[in-house]
Each structure stands twice: as structure tokens, then as C-alpha cells.
N, C-alpha and C positions, 0 to 999 in steps of 0.2 A: 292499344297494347296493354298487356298487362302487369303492374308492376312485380318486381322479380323481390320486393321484401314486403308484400304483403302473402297473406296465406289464401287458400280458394274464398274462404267463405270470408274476410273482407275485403278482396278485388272487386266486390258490388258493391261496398257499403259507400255512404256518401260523405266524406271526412268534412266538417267546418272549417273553414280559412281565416281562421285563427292560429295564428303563429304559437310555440309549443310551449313545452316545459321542459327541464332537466333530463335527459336520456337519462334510463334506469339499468341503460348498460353498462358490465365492468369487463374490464378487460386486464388480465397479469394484475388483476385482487384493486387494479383502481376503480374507480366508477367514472365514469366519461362525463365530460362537462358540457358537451354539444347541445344544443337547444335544438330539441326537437323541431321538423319543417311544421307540423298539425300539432296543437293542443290533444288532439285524439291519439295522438300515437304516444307508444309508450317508449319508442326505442329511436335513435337515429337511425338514417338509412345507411352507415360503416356498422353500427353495432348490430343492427339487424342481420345483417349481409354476416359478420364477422360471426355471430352468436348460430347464425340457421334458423332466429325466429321470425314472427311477423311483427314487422312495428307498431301494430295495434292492440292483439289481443295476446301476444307471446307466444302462441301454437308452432309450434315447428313446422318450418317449410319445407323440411325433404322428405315429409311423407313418414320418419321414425316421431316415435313417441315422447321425446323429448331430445334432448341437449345434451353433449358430451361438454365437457372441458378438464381443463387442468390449471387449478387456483397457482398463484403465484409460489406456494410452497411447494409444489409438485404433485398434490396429492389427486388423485383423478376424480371428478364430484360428475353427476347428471344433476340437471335444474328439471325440479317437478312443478309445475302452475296448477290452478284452477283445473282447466279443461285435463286435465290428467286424473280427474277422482275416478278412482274402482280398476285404474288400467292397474300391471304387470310387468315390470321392467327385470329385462334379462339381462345375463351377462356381467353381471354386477361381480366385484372379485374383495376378499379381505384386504381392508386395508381404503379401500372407495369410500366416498363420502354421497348421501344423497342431500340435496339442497332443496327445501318445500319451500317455496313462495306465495302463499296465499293474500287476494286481495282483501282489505278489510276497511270498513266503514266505521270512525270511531265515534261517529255520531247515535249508532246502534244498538249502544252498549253493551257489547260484544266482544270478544276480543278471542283469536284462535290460541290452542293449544295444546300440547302431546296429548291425548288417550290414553293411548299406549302405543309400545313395541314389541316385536318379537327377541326371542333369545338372539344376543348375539347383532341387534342394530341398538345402540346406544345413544340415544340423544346429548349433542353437548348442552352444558348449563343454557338455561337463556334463549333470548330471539333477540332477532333485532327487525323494529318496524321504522321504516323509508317512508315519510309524508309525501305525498304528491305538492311540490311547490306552491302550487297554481292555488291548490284548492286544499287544505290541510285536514278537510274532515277524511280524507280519501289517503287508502296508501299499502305498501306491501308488507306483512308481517312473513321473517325468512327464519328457519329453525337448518340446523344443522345434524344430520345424522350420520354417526360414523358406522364403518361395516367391520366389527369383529370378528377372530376367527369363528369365535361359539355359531355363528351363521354360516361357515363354510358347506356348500350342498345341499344347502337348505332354502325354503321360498318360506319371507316372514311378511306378516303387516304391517305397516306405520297408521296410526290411524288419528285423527286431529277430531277438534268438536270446539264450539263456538263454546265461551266461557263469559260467566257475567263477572264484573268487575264491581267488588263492594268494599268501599273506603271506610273508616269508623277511627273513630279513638278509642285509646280503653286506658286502663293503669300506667300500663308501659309505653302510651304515645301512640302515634300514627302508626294503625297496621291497615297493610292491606290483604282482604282474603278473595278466595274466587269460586264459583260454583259451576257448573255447568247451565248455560243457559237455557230457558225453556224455551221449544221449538229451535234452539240453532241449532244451524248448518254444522253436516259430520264433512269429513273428507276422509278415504282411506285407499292407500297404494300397496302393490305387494313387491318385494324384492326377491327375486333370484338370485342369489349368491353360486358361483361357480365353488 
């Protein structure tokens, strides 16, 4: 039988039985402390169930293109992953937040962030990257984008690119600057705003 919080394409795969790590589920803006049943899965099986994802690769299970919710402020967000680069997300309204989770390798020296936006999607200051417990070169870098009116009726892009990270001192002390990295990974989503 088939498990009802994995997604089609990992109900084949073959999980290690190696006990997990830290669910990377949140729920009402906490993050859940449940220890994953596999090291492979990224999510327990309440946060899975709860979220619509799979506990493995984050793909949505009901067949839509991502994840609705509403963060503990009220404000109504969709969760974008990996497996969502180049899709189209409708129905989006002012006032919505979209939520990019990209996984990242900081052994790569790499590191994701903004491109650009469209008129009217506004990125807040900042990200914030979540280490995988287990294993700390591994983990999720999450940006936050809010929907302003200037986007009402309109389809914009959010668009990401893998960035190199270069340390240096100079006069003033520790700066850090960033480039775009050669050959990284782009990702790019489009928003429909009602």
C-alpha cells in the first residue's frame, strides 16, 4: 500500500533506516520539533499530512503546484521549493506573501539570492538559511516576498541565481561582497496577482 505522505515519484524510492532529523515543518510560525521516522525525509508524517507535502522531496501531494497556508500573523503566504522552478502560480491577491525555499549546499560556495522582481512583488530585507541537523554542509536558504498593490492584475517574476560569497578585509574591517556565481543555478517563478 501506498504511503498517503509521500508524493508519486517517491512511493518507489528506497528510504535508509536510519532514524531522522529535525522536521523542517512549521506550523502557526513554529517549527516542529518531531524527529523525523528516515534521515531521508524532510518532514514528519503530521507535518506532511498537515502542510500537503511529501516527506521527502516537499512536492505537493494533491496534485496543485504548491502549498497554501496562513503564518501565524494572518497573512496568507504559498511555500515555493526547488521542483517549482519556471512554474506560474495563480490567484495570488495584494497583500499575500510568497515564501521561496531553496535547498543549498554551503560547501559549494554558493549561496542563493534575489535577481530580481517584478513591479509591485517586494522582497523583505534578508533570508534566512535552516542547517540540516544531521549534516550542516546541507540546508534551506527561505526569502520572503510580499505582493503589493503596484502588482494588482498583473503576472510578475521572481527570479533567484546562485551568488559567490568573497570575504576580504580592507580599511574599514571585515566586509563581505557577493558576485554572481559562475555557471550557478538560476530559479525563476511567475506570480499572478488577482
Amino acid at each position: 500500500m501506498a504511503s498517503t505522505t509521500l508524493c508519486t515519484s517517491c512511493q518507489n524510492k528506497k528510504p535508509s533506516h536510519i532514524s531522522g532529523f529535525q522536521c523542517q515543518g512549521i506550523t502557526q510560525g513554529t517549527r516542529c520539533t518531531t524527529t523525523t521516522t528516515n534521515m531521508d525525509f524532510k518532514l514528519c508524517d503530521q507535518c506532511a499530512t498537515n502542510m500537503g507535502q511529501c516527506q521527502w522531496c516537499l512536492a505537493p501531494l494533491n496534485g496543485s503546484s504548491s502549498t497554501t497556508h496562513t503564518a501565524s500573523t494572518g497573512i496568507p503566504f504559498i511555500t515555493v521549493i526547488d521542483t517549482d522552478n519556471g512554474k506560474t502560480f495563480k490567484g495570488m491577491a495584494v497583500g499575500d506573501q510568497v515564501h521561496i525555499e531553496l535547498e543549498e549546499d554551503t560547501w559549494s560556495g554558493g549561496e542563493w539570492d534575489i535577481k530580481s522582481c517584478a513591479s509591485g512583488l517586494s522582497r523583505q530585507i534578508g533570508s534566512q538559511f535552516t542547517a540540516d541537523p544531521n549534516n550542516y554542509q546541507y540546508g534551506i536558504r527561505k526569502f520572503i516576498i510580499d505582493i503589493r498593490s503596484l502588482a494588482s492584475g498583473k503576472t510578475g517574476d521572481i527570479e533567484l541565481h546562485e551568488v559567490q560569497r568573497n570575504y576580504g578585509y580592507s580599511y574599514w574591517g571585515y566586509q563581505q561582497q557577493s558576485g554572481a556565481l559562475p555557471n550557478g543555478k538560476t530559479f525563476k517563478v511567475s506570480i499572478a496577482v488577482k
